[in-house]
Structures are given as structure tokens and as C-alpha cells.
C-alpha positions as CSV (number, residue, x, y, z in Angstrom):
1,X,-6.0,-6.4,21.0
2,X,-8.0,-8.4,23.9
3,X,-8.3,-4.9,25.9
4,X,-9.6,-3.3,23.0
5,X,-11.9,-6.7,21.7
6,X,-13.2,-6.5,25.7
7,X,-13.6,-2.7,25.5
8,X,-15.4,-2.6,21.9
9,X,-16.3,-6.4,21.1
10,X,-14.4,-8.4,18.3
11,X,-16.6,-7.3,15.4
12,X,-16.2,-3.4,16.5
13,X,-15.0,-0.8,13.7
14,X,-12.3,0.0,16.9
15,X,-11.1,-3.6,16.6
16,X,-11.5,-4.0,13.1
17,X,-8.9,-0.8,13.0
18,X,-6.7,-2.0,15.2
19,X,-5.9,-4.9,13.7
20,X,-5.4,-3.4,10.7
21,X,-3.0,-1.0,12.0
22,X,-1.1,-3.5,13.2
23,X,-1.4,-5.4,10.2
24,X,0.4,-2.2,8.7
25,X,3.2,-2.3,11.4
26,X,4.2,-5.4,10.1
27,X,5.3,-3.6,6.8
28,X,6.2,-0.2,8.2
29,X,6.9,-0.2,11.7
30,X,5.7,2.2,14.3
31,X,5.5,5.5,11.3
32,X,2.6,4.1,9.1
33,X,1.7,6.3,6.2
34,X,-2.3,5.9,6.9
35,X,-3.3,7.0,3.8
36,X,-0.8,5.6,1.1
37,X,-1.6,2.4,3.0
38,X,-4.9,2.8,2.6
39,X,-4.8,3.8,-0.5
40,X,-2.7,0.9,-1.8
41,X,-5.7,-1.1,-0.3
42,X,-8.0,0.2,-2.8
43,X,-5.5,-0.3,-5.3
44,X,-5.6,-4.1,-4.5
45,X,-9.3,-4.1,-4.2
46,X,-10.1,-2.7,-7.4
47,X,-7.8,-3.9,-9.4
48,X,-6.5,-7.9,-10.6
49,X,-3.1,-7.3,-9.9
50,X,-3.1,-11.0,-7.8
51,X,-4.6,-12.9,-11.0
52,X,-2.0,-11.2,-13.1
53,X,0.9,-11.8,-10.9
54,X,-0.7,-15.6,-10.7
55,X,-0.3,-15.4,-6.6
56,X,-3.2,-14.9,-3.7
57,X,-4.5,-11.6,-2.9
58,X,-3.1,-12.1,0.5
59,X,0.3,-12.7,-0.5
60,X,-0.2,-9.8,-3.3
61,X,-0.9,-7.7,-0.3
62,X,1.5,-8.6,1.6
63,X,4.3,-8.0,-1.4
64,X,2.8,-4.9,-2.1
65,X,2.8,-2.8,1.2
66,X,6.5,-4.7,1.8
67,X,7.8,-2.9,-1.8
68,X,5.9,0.3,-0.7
69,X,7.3,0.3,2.6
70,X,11.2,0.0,1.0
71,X,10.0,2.9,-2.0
72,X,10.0,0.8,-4.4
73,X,6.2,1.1,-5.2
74,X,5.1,4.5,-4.7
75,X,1.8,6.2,-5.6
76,X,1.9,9.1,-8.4
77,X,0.3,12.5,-8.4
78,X,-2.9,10.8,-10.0
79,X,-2.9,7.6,-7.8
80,X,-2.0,5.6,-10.1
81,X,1.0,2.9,-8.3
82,X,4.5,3.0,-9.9
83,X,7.5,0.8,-9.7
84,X,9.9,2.8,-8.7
85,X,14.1,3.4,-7.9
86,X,14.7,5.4,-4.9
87,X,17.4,8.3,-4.8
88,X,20.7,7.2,-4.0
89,X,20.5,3.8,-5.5
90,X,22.9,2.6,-8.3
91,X,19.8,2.9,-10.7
92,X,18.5,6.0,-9.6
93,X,18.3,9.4,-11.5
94,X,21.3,11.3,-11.3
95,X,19.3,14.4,-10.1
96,X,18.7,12.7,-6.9
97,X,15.2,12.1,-7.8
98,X,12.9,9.3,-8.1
99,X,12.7,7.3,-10.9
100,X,9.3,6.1,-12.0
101,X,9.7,2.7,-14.1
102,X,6.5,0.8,-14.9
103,X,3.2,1.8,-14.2
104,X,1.7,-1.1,-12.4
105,X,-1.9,-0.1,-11.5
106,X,-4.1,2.5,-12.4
107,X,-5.8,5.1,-9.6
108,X,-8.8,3.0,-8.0
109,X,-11.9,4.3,-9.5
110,X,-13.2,6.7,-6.7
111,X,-10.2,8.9,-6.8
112,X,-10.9,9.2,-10.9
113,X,-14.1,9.5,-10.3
114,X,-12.8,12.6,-8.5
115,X,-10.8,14.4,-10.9
């Protein structure tokens, strides 16, 4: 971070990016899915899932991308995010499919703004 804060400065979009990136790696290791990341991001942004869960958005955050990262939170076809059961797990489908639970969040509003 300090090569890239000397390189760029501290308030740089470079070092804004790489600390989130390895923000990310925390959750994901060195293989971070970019966009469902990011995506979960606006989720959190745009919704009032920290209020609902009566927690901080940091630690909402946190809890999120950590469930995401294992598959148990996944994001749908429409964007919407999805507690999930992942194949091969004593509660998964017997099809060897995903298992989509509870709808947690809805799509944030520029990607239905899209559709």
C-alpha cells in the first residue's frame, strides 16, 4: 500500500482500489469475484439490511461478503441476493443444484433501472 500511496497519493482512485481489493482478500482470498463483490456493495448501499439485522453497516459488510464467499449468499439472475444451500451439503437439492431459500435483498436500483 505505501508503494502505491507514494506512487498515486493516499486519496488516489489507485489507492482507494487497492485497498479495497484487499479489503476483498480478506473474504475471498487471492480469486476475488470483482463484480459479485461489487455488486454485493451496492446491495449494502442501497438497501437497510444493517438496521434490519439491528448490527453496523461495517459489521453487515463484513457478514455479508464472509457468507458470499462460503456460497451461502449468492446473487440471482435479477440481482436480487439469496440465502442459499450449496450442492453437496446435507440440505442441498438432491439434483446437485443450488438451493435458493430466502430472498434477502432486492437488485440495487441501477441494475432494475436496467431491465
Amino acid at each position: 500500500m505505501s508503494k502505491i500511496d507514494m506512487a498515486f497519493g493516499p486519496n488516489s482512485r489507485e489507492a482507494t482500489t487497492m485497498r479495497l481489493m484487499l479489503d476483498y482478500r480478506r473474504f475471498y482470498g487471492p480469486n476475488i469475484p470483482l463484480g459479485a463483490a461489487g455488486h454485493l456493495d451496492l446491495i449494502l448501499e442501497n438497501t437497510n439490511l444493517a438496521e434490519a439485522m439491528g448490527v453496523t453497516q461495517t459489521e453487515t459488510r463484513d457478514a455479508v461478503h464472509s457468507l458470499h464467499a462460503q456460497g451461502l449468499l449468492l446473487i440471482a439472475d435479477d440481482g436480487c441476493l439469496w440465502l442459499t444451500v450449496p450442492p453437496g451439503t446435507p440440505y442441498s437439492a438432491p439434483n446437485g443444484q443450488w438451493v435458493f431459500v430466502e430472498k434477502k435483498a432486492d437488485a440495487p436500483p441501477e441494475l432494475a433501472a436496467a431491465d
